[in-house]
Backbone as numpy.savetxt, mean C-alpha at the origin, in Angstrom:
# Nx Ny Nz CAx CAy CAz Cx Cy Cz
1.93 -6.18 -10.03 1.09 -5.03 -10.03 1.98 -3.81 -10.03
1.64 -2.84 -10.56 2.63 -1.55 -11.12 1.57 -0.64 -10.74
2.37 0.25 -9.74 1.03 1.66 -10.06 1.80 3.21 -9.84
1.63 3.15 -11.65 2.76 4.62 -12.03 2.39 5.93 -11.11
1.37 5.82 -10.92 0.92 7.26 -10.44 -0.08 6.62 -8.86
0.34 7.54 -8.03 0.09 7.24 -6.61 0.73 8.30 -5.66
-0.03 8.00 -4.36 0.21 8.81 -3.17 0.79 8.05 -2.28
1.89 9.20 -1.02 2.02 8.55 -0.03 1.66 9.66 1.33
0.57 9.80 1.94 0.77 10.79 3.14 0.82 10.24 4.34
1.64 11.14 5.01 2.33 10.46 6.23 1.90 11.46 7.19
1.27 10.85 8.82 0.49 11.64 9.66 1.65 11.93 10.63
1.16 11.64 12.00 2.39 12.13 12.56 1.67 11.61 14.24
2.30 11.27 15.16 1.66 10.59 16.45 0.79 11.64 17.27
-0.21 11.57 18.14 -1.06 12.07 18.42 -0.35 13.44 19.67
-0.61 14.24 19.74 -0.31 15.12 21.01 -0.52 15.06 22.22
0.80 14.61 23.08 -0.11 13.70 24.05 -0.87 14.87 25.24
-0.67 16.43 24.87 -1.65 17.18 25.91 -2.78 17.23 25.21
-3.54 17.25 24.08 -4.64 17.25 23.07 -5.12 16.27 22.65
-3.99 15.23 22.13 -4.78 13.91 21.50 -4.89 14.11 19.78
-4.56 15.47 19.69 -4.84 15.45 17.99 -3.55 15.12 17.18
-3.40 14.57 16.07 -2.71 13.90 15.43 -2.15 15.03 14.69
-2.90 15.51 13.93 -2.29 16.33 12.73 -2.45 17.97 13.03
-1.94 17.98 13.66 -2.04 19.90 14.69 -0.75 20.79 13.34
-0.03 19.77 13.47 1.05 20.33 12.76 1.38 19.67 11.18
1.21 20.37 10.15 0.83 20.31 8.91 2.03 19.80 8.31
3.06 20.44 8.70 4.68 20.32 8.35 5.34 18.85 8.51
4.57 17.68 9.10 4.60 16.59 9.45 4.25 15.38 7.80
3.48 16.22 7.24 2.61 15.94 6.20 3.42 15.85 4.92
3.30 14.80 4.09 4.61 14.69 3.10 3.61 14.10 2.20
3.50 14.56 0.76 3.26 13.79 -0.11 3.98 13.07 -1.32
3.93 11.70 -1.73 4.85 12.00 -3.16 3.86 11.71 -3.79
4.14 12.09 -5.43 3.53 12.37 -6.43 4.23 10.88 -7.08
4.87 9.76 -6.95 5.62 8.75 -7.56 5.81 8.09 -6.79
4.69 6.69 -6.99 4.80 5.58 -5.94 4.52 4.18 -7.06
6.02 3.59 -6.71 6.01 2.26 -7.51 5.64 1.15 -6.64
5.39 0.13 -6.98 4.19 -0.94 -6.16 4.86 -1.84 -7.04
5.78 -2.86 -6.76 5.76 -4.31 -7.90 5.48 -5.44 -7.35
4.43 -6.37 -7.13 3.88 -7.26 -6.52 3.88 -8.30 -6.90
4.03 -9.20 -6.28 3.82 -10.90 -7.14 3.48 -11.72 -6.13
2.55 -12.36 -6.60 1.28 -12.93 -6.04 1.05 -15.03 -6.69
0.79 -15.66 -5.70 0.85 -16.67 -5.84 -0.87 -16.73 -5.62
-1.30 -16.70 -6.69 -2.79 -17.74 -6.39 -3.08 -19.27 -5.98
-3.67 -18.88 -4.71 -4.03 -19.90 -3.64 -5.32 -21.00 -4.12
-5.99 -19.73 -4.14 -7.40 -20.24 -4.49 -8.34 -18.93 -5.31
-9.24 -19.38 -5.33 -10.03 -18.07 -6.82 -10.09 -16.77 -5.34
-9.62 -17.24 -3.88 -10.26 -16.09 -3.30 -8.80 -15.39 -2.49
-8.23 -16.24 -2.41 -6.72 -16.29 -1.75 -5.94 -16.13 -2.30
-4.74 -15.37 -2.44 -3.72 -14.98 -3.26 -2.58 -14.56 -2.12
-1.45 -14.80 -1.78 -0.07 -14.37 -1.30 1.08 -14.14 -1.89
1.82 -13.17 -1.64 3.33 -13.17 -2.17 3.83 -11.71 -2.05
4.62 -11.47 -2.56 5.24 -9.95 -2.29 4.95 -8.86 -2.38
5.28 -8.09 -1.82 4.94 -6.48 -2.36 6.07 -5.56 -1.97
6.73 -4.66 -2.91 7.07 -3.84 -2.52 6.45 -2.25 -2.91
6.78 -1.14 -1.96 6.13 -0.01 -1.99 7.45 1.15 -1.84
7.90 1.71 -3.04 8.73 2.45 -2.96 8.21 4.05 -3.48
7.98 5.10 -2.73 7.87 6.37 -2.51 8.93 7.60 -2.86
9.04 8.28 -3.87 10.46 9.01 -4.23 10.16 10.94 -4.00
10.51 11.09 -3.21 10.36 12.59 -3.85 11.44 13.41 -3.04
11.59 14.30 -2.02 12.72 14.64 -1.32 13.75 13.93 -0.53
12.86 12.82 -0.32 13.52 11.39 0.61 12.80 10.23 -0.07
13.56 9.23 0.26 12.90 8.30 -0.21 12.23 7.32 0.71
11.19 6.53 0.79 10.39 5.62 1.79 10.36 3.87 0.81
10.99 2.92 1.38 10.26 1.95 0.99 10.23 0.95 1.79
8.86 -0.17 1.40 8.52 -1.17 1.95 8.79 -2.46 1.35
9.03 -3.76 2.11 9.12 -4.71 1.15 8.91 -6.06 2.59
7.60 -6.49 2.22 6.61 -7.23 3.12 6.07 -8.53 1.66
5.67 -8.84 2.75 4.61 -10.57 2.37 3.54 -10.07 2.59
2.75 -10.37 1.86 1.11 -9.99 1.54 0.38 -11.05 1.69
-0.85 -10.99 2.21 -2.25 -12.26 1.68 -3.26 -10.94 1.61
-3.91 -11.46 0.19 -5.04 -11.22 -0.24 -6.21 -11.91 -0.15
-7.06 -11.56 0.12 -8.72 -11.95 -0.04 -9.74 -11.43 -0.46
-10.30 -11.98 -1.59 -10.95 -11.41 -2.75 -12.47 -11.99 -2.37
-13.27 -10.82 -1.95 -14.39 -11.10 -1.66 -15.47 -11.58 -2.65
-15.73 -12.55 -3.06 -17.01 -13.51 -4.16 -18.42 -12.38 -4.38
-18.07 -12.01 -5.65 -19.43 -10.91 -5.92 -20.48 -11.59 -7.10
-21.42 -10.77 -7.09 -22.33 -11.13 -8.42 -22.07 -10.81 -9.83
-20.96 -10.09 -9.58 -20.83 -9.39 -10.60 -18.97 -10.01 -11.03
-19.08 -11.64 -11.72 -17.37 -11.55 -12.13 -16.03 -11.18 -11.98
-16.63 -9.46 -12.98 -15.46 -8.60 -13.47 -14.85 -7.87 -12.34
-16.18 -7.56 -10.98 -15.58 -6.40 -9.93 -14.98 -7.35 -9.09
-13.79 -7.10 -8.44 -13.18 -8.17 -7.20 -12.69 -7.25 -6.15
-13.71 -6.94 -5.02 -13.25 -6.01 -4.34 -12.22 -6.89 -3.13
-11.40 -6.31 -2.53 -10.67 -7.24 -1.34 -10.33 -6.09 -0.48
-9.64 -7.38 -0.01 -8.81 -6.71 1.30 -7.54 -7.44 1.50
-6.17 -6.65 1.93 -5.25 -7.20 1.73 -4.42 -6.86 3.09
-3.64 -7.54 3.76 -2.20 -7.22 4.84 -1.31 -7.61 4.80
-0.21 -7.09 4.90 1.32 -7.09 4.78 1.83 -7.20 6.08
2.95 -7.99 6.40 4.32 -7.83 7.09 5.60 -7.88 6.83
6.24 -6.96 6.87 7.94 -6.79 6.59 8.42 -5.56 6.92
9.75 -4.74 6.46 10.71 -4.17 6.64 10.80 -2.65 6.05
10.49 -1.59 7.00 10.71 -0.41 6.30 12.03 0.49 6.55
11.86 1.07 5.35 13.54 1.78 5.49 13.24 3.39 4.81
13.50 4.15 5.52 12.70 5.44 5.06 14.24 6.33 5.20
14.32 7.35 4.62 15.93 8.05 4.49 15.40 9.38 4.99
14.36 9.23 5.86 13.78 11.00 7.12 14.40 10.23 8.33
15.48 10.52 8.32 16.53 9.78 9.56 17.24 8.73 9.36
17.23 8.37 8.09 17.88 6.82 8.13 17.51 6.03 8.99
16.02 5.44 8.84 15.21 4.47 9.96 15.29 3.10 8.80
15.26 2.12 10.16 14.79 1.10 9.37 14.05 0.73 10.47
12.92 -0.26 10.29 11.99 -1.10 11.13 10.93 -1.98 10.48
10.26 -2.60 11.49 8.92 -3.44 11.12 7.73 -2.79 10.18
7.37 -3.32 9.23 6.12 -2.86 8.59 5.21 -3.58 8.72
4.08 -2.70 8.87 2.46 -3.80 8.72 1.48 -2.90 8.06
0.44 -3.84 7.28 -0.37 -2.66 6.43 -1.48 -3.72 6.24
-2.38 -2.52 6.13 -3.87 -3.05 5.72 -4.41 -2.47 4.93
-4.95 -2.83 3.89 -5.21 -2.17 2.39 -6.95 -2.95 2.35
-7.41 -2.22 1.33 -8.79 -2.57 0.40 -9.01 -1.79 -0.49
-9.69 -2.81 -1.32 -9.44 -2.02 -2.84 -10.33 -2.77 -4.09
-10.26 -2.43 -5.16 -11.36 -2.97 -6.12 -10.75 -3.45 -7.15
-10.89 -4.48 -8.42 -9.89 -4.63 -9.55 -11.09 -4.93 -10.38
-10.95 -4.76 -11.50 -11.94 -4.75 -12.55 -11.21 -5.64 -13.68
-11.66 -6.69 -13.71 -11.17 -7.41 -15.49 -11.48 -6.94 -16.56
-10.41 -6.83 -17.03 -10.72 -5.96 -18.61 -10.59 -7.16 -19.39
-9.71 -8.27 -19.58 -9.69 -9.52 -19.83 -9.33 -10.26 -19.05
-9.29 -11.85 -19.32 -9.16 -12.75 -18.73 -7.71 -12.85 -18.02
-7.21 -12.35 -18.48 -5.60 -12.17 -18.15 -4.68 -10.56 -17.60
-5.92 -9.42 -17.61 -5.09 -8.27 -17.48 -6.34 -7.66 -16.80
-5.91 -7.28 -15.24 -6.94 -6.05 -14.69 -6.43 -4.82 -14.18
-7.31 -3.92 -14.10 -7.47 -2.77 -13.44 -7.92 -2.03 -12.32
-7.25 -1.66 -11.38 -7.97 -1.32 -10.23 -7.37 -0.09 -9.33
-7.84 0.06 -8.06 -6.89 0.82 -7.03 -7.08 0.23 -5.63
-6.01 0.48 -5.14 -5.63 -0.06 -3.85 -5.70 1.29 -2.68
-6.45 0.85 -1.42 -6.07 2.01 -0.50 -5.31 1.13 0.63
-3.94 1.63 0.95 -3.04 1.32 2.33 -3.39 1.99 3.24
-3.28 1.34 4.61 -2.94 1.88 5.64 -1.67 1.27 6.44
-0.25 1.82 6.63 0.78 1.04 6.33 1.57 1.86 8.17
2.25 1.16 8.83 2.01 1.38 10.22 3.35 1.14 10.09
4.35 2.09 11.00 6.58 1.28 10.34 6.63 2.45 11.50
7.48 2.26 12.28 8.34 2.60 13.35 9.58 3.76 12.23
9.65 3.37 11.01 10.57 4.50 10.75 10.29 5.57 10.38
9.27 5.87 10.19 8.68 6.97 9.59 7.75 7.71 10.62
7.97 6.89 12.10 7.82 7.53 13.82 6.10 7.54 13.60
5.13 7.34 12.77 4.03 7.15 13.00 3.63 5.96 11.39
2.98 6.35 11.28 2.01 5.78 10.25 2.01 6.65 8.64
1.39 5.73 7.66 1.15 6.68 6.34 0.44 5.57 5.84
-0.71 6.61 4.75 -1.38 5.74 3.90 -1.00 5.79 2.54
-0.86 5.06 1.55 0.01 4.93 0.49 -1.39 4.77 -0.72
-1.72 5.44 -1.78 -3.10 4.74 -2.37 -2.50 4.65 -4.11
-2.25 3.75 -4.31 -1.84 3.42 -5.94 -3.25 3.49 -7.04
-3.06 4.79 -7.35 -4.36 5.36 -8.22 -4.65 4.40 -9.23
-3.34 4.65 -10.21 -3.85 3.52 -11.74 -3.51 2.14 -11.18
-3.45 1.39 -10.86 -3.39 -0.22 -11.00 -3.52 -1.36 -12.05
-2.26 -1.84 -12.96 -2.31 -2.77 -13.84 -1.82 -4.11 -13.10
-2.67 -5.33 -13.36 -1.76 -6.24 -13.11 -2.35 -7.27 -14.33
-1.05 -8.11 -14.46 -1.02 -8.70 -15.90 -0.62 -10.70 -15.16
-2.05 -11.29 -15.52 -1.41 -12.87 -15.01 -1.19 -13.36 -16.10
-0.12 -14.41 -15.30 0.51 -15.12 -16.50 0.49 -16.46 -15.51
């Protein structure tokens, strides 16, 4: 799975006299260039596992590179395959030279255009000790091509 065009915004831990998360704006990072290359072992028509990585480029760079399982929820409708997906592995972000644990929880929709090539988008919610809180990552265009 490839997704040329995508977001990554990154929040920031809560205030512990307030409780509010995002008080301070300057915490807030977007990139405009988020590569996603995934490979996926189909389990079953509903189960799918295997890699993912999530690499983020713009003043610094952020990436992830975790084990995935997917689960593709059974609709009436074929072509739509909405799921839900979670990751565990290793983030390495260059806003401090962090490395640490990653975990993420995604859902998202894919549409068959043919039998062999779909289209969709993915929304993350991706949780790493290096990047000192959390970020959600959302890969707008989504191609993936089975073979």
């Amino acid at each position: 799975m490839y997704g040329p065009i995508g977001f990554i915004f990154f929040g920031q831990r809560p205030d512990p006299e307030t409780g509010w998360a995002a008080r301070n704006w300057n915490h807030l990072r977007c990139f405009l260039f988020l590569l996603t290359p995934q490979i996926e072992y189909v389990h079953s028509g509903t189960v799918r596992y295997g890699g993912l990585i999530q690499l983020g480029l713009a003043t610094g760079t952020l990436a992830t590179f975790s084990g995935s399982l997917r689960y593709t929820f059974p609709t009436r409708r074929p072509k739509l395959q909405p799921f839900v997906e979670g990751a565990l592995g290793l983030a390495i972000s260059s806003f401090g030279n962090n490395v640490g644990v990653h975990l993420m929880m995604a859902g998202g929709l894919d549409y068959d255009v043919t039998p062999d090539f779909t289209i969709g988008t993915t929304f993350r919610f991706n949780f790493a000790p290096p990047v000192d809180s959390f970020f959600v990552s959302w890969p707008i265009a989504v191609g993936r091509l089975r073979f």
